[in-house]
C-alpha positions as CSV (number, residue, x, y, z in Angstrom):
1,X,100.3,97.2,91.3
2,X,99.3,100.8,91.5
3,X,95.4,100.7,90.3
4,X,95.6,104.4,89.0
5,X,98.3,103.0,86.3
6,X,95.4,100.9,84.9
7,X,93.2,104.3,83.6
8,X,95.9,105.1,81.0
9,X,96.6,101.4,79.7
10,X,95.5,99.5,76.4
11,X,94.0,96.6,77.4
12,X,97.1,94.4,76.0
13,X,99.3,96.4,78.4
14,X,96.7,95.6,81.2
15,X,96.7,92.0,80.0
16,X,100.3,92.0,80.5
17,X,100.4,93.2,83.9
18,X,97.9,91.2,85.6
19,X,99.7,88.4,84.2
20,X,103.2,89.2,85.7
21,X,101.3,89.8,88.9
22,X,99.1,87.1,89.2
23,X,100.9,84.1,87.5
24,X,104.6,85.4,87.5
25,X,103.8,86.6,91.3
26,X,106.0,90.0,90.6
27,X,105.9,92.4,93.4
28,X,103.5,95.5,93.1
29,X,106.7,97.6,92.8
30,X,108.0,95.5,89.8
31,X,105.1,95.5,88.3
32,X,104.7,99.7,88.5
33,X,108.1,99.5,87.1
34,X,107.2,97.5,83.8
35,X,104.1,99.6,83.5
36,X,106.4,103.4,83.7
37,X,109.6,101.8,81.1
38,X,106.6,100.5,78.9
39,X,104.5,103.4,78.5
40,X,107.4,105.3,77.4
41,X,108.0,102.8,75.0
42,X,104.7,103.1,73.5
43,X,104.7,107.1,74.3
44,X,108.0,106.8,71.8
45,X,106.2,104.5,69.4
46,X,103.4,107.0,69.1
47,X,105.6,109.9,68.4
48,X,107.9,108.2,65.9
49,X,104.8,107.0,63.9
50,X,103.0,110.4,64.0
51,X,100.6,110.1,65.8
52,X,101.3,112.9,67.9
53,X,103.1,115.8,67.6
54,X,106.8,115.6,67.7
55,X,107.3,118.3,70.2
56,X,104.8,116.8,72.8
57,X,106.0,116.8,76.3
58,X,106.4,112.7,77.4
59,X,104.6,113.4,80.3
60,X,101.4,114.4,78.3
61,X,101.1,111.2,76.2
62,X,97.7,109.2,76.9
63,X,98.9,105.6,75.9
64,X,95.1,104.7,76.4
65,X,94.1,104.6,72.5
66,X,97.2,102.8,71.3
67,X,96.7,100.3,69.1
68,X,97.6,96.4,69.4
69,X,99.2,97.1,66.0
70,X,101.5,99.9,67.3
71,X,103.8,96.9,69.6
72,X,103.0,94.0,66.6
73,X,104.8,95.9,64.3
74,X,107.9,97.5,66.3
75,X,111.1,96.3,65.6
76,X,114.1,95.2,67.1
77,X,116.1,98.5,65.8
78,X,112.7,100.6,67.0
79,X,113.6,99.2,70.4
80,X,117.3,100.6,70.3
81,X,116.2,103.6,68.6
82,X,114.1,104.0,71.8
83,X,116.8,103.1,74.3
84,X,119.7,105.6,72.1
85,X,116.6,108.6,73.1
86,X,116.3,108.0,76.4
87,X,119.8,108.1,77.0
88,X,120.6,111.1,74.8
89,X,117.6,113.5,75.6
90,X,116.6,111.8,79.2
91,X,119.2,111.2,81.0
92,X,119.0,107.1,81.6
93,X,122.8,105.7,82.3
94,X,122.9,101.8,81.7
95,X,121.0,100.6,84.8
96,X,118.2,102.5,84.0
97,X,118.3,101.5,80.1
98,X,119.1,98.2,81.4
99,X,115.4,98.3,83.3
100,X,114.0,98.8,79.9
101,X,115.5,96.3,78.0
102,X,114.3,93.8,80.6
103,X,110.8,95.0,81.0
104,X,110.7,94.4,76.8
105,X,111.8,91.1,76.9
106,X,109.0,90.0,79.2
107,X,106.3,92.2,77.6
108,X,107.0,90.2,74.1
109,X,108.4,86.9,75.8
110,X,104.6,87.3,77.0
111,X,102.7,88.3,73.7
112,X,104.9,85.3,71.8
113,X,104.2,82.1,74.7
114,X,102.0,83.3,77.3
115,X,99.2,84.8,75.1
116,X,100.5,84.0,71.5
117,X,99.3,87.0,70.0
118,X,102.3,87.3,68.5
119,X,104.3,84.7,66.3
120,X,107.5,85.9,66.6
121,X,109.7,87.9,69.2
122,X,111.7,90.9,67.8
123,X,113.0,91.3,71.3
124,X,114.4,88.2,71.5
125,X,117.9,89.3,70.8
126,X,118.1,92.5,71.9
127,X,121.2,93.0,73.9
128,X,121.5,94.3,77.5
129,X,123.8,97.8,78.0
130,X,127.2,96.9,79.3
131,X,126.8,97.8,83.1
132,X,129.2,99.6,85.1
133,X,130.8,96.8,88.3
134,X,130.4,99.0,91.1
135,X,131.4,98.2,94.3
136,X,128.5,98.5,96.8
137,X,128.3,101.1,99.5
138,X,128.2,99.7,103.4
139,X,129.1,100.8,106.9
140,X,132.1,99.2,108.4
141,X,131.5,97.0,111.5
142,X,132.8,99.9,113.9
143,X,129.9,102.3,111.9
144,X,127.4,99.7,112.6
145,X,127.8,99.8,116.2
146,X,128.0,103.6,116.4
147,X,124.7,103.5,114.5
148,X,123.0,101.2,117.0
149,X,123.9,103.4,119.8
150,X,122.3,106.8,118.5
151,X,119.1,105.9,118.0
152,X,116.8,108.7,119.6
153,X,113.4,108.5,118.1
154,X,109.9,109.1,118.6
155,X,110.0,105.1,118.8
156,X,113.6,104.2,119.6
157,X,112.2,100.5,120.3
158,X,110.6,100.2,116.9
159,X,113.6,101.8,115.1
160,X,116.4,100.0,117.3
161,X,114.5,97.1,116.0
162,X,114.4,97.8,112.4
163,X,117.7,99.2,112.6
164,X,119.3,95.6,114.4
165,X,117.5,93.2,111.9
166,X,118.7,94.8,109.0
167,X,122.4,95.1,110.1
168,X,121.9,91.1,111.5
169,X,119.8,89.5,109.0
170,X,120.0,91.3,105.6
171,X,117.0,91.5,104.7
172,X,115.1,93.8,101.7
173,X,113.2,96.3,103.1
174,X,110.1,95.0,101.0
175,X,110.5,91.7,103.2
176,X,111.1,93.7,106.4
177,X,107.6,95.6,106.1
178,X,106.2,92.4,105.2
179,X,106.9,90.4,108.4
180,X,103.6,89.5,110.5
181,X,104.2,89.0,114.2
182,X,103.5,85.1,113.2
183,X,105.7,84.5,110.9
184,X,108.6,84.6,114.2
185,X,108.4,80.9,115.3
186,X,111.2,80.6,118.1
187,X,114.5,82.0,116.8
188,X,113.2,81.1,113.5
189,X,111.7,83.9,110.7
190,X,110.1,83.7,107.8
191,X,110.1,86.4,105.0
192,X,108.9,86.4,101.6
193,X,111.4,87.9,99.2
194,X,111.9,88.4,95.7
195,X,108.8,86.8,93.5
196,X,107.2,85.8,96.5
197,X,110.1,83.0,97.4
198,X,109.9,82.1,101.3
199,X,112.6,81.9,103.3
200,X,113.8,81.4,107.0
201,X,116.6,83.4,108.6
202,X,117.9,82.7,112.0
203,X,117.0,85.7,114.5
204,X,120.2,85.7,116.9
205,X,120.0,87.2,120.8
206,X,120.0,90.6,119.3
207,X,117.7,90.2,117.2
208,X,115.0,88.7,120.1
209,X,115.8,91.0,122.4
210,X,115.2,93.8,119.9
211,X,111.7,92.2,119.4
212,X,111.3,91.6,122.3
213,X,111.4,94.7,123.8
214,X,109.8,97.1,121.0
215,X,106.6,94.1,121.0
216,X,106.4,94.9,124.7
217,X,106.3,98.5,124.2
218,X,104.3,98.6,121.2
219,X,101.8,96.1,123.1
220,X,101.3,98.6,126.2
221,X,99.7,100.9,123.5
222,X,101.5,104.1,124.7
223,X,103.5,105.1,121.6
224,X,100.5,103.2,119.0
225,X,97.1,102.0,119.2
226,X,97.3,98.8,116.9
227,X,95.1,99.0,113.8
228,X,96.5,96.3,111.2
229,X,96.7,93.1,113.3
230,X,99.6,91.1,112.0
231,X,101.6,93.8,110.8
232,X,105.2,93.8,113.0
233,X,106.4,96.7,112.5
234,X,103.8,99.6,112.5
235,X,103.6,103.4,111.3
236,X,102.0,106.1,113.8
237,X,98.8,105.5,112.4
238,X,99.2,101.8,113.7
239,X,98.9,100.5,110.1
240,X,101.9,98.0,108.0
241,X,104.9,100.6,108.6
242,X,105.6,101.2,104.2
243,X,109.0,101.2,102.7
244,X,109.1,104.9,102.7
245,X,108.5,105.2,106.3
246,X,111.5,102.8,107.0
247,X,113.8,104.9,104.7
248,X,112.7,107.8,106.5
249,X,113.9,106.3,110.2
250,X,116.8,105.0,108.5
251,X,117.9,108.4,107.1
252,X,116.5,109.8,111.0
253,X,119.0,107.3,113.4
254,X,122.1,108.1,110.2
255,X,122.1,111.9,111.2
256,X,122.1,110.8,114.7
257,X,125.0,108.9,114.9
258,X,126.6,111.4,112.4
259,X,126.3,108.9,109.7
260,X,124.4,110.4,107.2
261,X,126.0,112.0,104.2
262,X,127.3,108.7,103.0
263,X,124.7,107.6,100.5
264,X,123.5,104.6,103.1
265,X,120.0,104.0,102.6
266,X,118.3,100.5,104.1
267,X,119.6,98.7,101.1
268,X,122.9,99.4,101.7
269,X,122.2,98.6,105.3
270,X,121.9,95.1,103.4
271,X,125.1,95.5,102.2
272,X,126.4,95.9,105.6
273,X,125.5,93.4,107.1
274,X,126.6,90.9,104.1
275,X,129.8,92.9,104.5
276,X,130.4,92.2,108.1
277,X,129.4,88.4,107.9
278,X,131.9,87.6,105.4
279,X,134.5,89.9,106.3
280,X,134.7,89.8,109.9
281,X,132.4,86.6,110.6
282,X,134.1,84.4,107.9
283,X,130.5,83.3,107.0
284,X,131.1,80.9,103.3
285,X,129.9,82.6,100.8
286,X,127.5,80.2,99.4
287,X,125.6,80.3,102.7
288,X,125.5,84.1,102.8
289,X,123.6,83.3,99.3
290,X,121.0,81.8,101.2
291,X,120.6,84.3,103.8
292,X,120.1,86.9,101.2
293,X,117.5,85.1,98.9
294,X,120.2,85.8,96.4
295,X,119.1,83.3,92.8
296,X,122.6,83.2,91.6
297,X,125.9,83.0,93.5
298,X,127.2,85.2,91.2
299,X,125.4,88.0,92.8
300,X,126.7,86.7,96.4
301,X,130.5,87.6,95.1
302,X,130.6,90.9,94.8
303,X,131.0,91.2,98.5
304,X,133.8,89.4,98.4
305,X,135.3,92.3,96.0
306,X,134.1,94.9,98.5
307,X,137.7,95.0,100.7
308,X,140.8,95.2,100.1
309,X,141.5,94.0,103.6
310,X,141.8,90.7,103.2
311,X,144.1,90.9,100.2
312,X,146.0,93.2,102.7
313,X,146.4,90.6,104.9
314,X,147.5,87.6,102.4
315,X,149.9,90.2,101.6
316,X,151.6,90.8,105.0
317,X,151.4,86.7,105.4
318,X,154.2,86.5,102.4
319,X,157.4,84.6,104.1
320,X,159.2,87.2,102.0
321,X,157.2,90.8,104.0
322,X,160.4,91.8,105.9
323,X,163.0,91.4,103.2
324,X,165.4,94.6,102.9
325,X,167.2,95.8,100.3
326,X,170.6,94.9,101.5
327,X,172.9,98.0,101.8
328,X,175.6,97.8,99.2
329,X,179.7,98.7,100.0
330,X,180.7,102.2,98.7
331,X,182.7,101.5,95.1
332,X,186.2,102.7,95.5
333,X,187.7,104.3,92.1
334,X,189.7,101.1,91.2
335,X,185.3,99.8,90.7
């Protein structure tokens, strides 16, 4: 959690996101994003109860001085009332809005059982926006490989490695800046995902002989003087390399290999390689769940939505694929 977030909170608000740090073991960036979709709740809460001008600018709402009162008194329809703003006057499409209505629930799921300052939950039923099923964006097997071989960075090692685990393992990019040189045991890694959950992956030959050789590089000290000393992957500085510094390479080795322009970010990098293990590895879907850290299945099967080629090809397995229209004698008059 961004300390600097703390200066501008009530202390029920700070209450709130200890707690979903501490006890709920939310990540820091989770936890920054209940803290922005709540203040503008209590930013909208302020305005529609007068307590600051109606034409203030959002941005220049202190939510320090709100009252307890303020949240133990909004309603269910203040909540939509707040949602139907955000997406007229702010632009928020339904994942967005969708944010909000989640980081609600939890704030008041938390005021009515975790801290019981509240009796009863006018959240409780407040209904999530109807998302849009999009399929997810990925490079195709053939893309991948291009990608690995245009990798000419300040340190292609480091980046070749980043580059291979994502496309081989599938990891986040929160769990790939989190992995400590001894969490590697053998061909085994482990990486702590999604409210702090552990989990091994497998690291194949490409994935050793990626870390292999950036470790022995990085160890020699002639591209970075070590600093943090468990950190894997490290910045220039020689400190934990951040999520924004991976995006950046990412984004670096995609303009190389002509790749960029496509909207593929590390995520989607994610997406790729779930892509290519179930497409062209045949890996069963409920053990590409695993591999992903996914909670629900459900969230496994989009990818295997994300082709048509394997409908292609139940189609051209049909007995019936090479049946003509037979070609019909020419009537005569007396037809």
């Amino acid at each position: 959690m961004n300390k600097d977030n703390l200066n501008d909170c009530p202390e029920f608000l700070q209450d709130f996101l200890f707690y979903m740090e501490t006890i709920k073991g939310r990540s820091p960036r989770t936890v920054d994003g209940y803290y922005i979709d709540l203040r503008s709740f209590i930013r909208f809460l302020m305005i529609e109860n007068n307590l600051v001008s109606a034409d203030t600018d959002y941005k220049d709402i202190k939510i320090q001085s709100a009252s307890f009162d303020l949240i133990k008194n909004a309603t269910r329809i203040d909540a939509m009332r707040f949602l139907s703003e955000f997406q007229r006057n702010h632009d928020n499409e339904a994942k967005a809005r969708s944010r909000k209505v989640s980081a609600l629930r939890s704030f008041y799921k938390y005021l009515t059982v975790s801290s019981g300052k509240l009796s009863e939950n006018p959240m409780l039923n407040l209904e999530t926006p109807k998302l849009k099923k999009s399929l997810p964006k990925y490079l195709t097997l053939e893309q991948a490989l291009e990608l690995l071989t245009h990798i000419d960075t300040y340190f292609p090692e480091r980046d070749f490695c980043i580059i291979t685990l994502f496309l081989n393992c599938g990891m986040r990019v929160s769990e790939l800046c989190g992995i400590n040189t001894y969490d590697i045991r053998d061909n085994q890694l482990k990486l702590l995902g999604k409210g702090n959950k552990e989990r091994i992956v497998y690291l194949n030959n490409s994935c050793l002989n990626a870390i292999e050789n950036y470790l022995k590089v990085l160890n020699s000290g002639e591209k970075i003087k070590r600093v943090d000393k468990n950190a894997l992957f490290l910045n220039k500085f020689g400190k934990r390399i951040s999520t924004r510094g991976v995006e950046q390479i990412v984004e670096q080795c995609l303009k190389q290999s002509g790749l960029d322009g496509m909207g593929i970010s590390p995520h989607k990098l994610r997406h790729t390689a779930a892509t290519i293990l179930y497409q062209d590895a045949g890996v069963d879907i409920r053990v590409l769940k695993e591999l992903l850290g996914h909670e629900s299945l459900s969230t496994t099967e989009i990818y295997t939505h994300v082709s048509n080629r394997q409908i292609e090809e139940a189609s051209n397995k049909s007995p019936l694929k090479n049946v003509k229209q037979p070609k019909k004698k020419p009537q005569t008059d007396s037809e």
